[in-house]
N, CA and C atoms as an extended XYZ file, in Angstrom:
255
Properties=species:S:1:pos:R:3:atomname:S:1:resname:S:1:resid:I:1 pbc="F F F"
N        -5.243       16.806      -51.352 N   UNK     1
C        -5.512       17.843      -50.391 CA  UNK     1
C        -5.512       17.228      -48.995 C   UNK     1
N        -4.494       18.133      -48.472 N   UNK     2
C        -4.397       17.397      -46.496 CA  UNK     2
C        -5.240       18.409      -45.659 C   UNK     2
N        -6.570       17.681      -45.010 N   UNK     3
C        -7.199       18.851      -43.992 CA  UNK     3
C        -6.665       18.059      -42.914 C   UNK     3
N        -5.937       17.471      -42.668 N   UNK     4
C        -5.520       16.841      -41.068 CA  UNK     4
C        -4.637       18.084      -40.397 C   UNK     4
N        -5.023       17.955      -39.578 N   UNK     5
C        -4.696       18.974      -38.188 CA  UNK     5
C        -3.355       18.894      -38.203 C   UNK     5
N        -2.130       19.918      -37.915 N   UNK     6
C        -0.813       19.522      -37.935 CA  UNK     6
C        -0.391       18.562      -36.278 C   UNK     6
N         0.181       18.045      -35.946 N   UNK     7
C         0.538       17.545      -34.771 CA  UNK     7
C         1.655       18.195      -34.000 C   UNK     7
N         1.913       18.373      -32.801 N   UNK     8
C         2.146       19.109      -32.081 CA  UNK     8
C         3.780       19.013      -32.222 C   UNK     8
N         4.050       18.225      -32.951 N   UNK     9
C         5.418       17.849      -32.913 CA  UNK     9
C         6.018       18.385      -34.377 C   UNK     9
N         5.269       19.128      -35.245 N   UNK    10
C         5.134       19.536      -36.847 CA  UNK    10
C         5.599       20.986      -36.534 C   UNK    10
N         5.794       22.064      -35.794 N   UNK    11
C         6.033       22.843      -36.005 CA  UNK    11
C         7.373       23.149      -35.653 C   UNK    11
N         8.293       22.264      -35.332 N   UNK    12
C         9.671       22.254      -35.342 CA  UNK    12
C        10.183       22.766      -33.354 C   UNK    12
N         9.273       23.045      -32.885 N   UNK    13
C        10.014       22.818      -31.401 CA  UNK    13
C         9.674       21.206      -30.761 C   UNK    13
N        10.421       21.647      -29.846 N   UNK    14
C        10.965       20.092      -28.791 CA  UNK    14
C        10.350       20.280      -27.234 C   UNK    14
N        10.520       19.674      -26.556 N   UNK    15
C         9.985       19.516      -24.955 CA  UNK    15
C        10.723       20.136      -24.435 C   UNK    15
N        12.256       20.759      -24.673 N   UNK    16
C        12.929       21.620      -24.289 CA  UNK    16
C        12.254       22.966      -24.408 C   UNK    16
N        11.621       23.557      -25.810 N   UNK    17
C        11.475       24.403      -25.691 CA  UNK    17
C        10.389       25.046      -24.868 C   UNK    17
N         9.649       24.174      -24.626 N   UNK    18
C         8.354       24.872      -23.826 CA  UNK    18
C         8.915       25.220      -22.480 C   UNK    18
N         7.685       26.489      -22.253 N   UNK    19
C         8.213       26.908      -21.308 CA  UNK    19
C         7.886       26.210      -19.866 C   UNK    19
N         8.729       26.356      -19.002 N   UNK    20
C         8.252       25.599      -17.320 CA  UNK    20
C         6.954       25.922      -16.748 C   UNK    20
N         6.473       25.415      -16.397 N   UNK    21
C         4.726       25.355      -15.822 CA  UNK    21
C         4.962       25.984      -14.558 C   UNK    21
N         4.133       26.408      -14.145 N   UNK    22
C         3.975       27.085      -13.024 CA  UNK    22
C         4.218       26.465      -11.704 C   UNK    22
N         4.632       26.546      -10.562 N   UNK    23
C         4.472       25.311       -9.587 CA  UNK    23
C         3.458       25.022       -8.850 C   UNK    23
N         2.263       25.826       -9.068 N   UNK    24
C         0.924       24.796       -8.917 CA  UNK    24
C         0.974       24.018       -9.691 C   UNK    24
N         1.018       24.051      -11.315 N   UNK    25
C         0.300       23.254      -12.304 CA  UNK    25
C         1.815       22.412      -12.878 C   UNK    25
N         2.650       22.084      -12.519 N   UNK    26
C         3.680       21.268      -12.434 CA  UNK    26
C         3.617       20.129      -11.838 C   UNK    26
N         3.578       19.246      -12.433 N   UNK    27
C         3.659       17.226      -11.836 CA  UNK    27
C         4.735       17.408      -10.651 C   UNK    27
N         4.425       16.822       -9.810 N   UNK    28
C         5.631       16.526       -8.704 CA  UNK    28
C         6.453       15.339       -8.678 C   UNK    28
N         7.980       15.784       -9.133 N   UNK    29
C         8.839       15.183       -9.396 CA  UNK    29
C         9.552       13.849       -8.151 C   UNK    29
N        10.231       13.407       -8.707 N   UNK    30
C        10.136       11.923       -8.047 CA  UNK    30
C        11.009       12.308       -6.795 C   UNK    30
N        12.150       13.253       -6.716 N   UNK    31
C        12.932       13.625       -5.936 CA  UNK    31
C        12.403       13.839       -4.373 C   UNK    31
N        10.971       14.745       -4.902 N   UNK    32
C        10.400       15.863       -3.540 CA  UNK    32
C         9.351       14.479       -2.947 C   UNK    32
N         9.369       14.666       -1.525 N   UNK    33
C         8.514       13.634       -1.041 CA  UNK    33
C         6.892       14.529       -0.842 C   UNK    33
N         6.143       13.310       -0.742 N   UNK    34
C         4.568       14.049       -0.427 CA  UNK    34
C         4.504       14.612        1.015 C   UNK    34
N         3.863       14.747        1.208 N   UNK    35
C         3.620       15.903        2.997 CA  UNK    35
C         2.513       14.715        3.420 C   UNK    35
N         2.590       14.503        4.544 N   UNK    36
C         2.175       13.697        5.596 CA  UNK    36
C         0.711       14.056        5.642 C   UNK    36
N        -0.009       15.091        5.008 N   UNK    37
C        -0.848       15.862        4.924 CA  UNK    37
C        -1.968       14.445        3.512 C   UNK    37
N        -1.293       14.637        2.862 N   UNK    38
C        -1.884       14.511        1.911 CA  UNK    38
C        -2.054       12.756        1.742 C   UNK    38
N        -0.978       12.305        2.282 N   UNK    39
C        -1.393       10.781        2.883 CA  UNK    39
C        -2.685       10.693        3.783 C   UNK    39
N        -2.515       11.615        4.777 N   UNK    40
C        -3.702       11.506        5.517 CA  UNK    40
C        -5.283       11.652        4.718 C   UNK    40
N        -5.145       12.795        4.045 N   UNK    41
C        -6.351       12.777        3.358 CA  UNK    41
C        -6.462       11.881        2.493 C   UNK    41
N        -5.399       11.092        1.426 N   UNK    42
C        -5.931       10.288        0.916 CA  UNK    42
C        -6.501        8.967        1.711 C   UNK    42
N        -6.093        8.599        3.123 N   UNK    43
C        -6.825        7.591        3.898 CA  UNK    43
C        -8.362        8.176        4.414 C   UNK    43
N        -8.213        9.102        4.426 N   UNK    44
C        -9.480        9.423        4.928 CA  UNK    44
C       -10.680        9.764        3.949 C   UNK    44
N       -10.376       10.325        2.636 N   UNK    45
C       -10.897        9.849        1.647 CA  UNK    45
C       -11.720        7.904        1.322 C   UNK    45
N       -10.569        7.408        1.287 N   UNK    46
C       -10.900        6.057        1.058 CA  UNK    46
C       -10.925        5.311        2.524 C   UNK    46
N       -11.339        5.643        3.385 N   UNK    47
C       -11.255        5.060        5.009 CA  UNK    47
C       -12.256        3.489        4.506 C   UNK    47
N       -13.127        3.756        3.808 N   UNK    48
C       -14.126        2.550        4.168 CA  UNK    48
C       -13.573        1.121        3.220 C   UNK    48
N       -12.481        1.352        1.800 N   UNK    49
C       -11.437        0.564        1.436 CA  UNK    49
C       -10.338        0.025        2.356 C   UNK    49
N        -9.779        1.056        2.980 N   UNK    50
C        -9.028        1.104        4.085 CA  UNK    50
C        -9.743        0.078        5.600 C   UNK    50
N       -11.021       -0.005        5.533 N   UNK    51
C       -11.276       -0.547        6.863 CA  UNK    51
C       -11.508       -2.118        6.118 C   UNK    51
N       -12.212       -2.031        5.042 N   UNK    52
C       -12.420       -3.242        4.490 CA  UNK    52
C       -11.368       -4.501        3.988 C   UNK    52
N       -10.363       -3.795        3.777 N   UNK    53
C        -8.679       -4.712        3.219 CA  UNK    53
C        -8.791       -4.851        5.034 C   UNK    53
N        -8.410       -3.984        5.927 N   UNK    54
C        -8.352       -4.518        7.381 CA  UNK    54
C        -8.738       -5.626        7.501 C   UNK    54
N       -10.492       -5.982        7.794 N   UNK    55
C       -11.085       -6.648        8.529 CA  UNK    55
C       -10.676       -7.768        7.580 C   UNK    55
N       -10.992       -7.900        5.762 N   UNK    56
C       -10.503       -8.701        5.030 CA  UNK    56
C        -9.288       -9.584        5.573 C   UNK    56
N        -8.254       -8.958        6.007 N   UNK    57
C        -7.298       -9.518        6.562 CA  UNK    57
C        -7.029      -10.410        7.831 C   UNK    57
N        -7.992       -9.750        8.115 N   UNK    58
C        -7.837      -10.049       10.321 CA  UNK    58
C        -8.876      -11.542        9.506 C   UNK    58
N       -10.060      -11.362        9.388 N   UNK    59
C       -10.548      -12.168        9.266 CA  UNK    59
C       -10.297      -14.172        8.491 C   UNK    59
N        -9.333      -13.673        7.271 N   UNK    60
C        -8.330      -14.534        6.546 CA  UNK    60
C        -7.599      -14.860        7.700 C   UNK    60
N        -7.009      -14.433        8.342 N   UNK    61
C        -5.851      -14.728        9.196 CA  UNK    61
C        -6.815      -15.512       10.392 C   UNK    61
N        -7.638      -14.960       11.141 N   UNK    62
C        -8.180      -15.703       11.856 CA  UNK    62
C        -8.881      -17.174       11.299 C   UNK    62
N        -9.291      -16.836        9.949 N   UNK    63
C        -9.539      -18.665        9.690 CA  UNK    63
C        -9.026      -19.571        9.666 C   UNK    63
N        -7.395      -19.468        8.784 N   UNK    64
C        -6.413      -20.084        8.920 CA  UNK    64
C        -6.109      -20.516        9.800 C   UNK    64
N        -5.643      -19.894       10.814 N   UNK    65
C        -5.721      -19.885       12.596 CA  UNK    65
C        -6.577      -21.197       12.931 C   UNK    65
N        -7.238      -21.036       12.951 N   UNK    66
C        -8.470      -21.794       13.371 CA  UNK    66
C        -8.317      -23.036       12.616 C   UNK    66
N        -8.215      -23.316       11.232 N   UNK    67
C        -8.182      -24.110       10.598 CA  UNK    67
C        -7.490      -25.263       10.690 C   UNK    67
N        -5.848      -24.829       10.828 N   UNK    68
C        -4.439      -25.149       10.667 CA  UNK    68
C        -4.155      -26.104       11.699 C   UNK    68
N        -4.069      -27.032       11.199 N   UNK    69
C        -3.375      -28.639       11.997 CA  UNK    69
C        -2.469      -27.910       13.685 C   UNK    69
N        -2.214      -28.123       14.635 N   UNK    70
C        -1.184      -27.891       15.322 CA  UNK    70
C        -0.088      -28.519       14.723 C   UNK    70
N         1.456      -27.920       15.504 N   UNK    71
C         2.053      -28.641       14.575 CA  UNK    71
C         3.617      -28.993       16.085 C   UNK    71
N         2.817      -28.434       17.028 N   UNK    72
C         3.513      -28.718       18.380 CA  UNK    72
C         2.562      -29.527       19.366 C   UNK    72
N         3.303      -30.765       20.174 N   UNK    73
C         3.227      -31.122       20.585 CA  UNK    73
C         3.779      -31.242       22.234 C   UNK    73
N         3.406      -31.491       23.459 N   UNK    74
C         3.937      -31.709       24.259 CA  UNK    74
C         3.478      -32.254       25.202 C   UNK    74
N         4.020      -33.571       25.935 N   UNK    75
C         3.666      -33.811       27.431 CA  UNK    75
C         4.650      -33.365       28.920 C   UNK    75
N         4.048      -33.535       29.419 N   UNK    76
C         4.621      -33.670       30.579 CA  UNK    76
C         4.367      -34.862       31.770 C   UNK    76
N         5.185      -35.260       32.879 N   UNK    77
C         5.023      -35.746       33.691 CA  UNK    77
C         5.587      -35.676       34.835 C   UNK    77
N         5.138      -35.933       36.076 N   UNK    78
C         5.253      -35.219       37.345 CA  UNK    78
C         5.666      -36.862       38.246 C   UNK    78
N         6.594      -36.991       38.511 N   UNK    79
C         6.752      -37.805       39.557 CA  UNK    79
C         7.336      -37.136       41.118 C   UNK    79
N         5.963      -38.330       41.693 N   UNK    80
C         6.335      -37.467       43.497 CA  UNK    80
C         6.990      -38.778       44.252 C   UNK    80
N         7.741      -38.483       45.047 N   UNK    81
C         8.065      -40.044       45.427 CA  UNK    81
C         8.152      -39.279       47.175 C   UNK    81
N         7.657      -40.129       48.179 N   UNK    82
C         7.739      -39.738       48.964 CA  UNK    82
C         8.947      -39.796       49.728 C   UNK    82
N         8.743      -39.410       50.836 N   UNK    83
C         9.848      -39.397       51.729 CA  UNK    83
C         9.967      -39.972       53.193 C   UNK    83
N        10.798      -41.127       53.177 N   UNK    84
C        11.179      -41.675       54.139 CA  UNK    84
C        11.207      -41.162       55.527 C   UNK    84
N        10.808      -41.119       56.639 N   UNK    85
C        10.985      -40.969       57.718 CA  UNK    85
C        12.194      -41.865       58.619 C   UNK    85
C-alpha cells in the first residue's frame, strides 16, 4: 500500500503546460533591466553595509599607503656660478 503524496510531475503535464503567471507574480527575466528605482532602494535599505565596505576600504588603502616602502627617489642640485664683471 502507497500513501505517498503523488509528485507534481505524476500527473502527466510539463512546464509548458502551466499557465503564464501574472506580471506582478512573474520572476523578471534576464532580458528586462531593473529601474534605477529599485537600485536606489536597495542602497538605501542596506546604507549602513554600504557605508561600512566604504570606510573598510578607504581605511585598508590608507594603511598600505602609509605603510609601503617609497619606491621613488630623487635629488636635485643647483649650481650658481657667478658672474664676472
Amino acid at each position: 500500500m502507497n500513501n505517498a503524496a503523488p509528485s507534481p510531475s505524476d500527473d502527466g503535464r510539463t512546464l509548458m503546460d502551466d499557465p503564464a503567471p501574472s506580471p506582478e507574480k512573474r520572476p523578471r527575466m534576464a532580458s528586462e533591466t531593473p529601474l534605477i528605482r529599485e537600485y536606489w532602494a536597495i542602497l538605501l535599505r542596506q546604507k549602513w553595509v554600504v557605508a561600512g565596505i566604504v570606510a573598510l576600504a578607504l581605511l585598508a588603502g590608507l594603511a598600505l599607503t602609509l605603510m609601503a616602502t617609497p619606491q621613488y627617489s630623487s635629488s636635485a642640485r643647483i649650481e650658481i656660478s657667478r658672474q664676472q664683471q
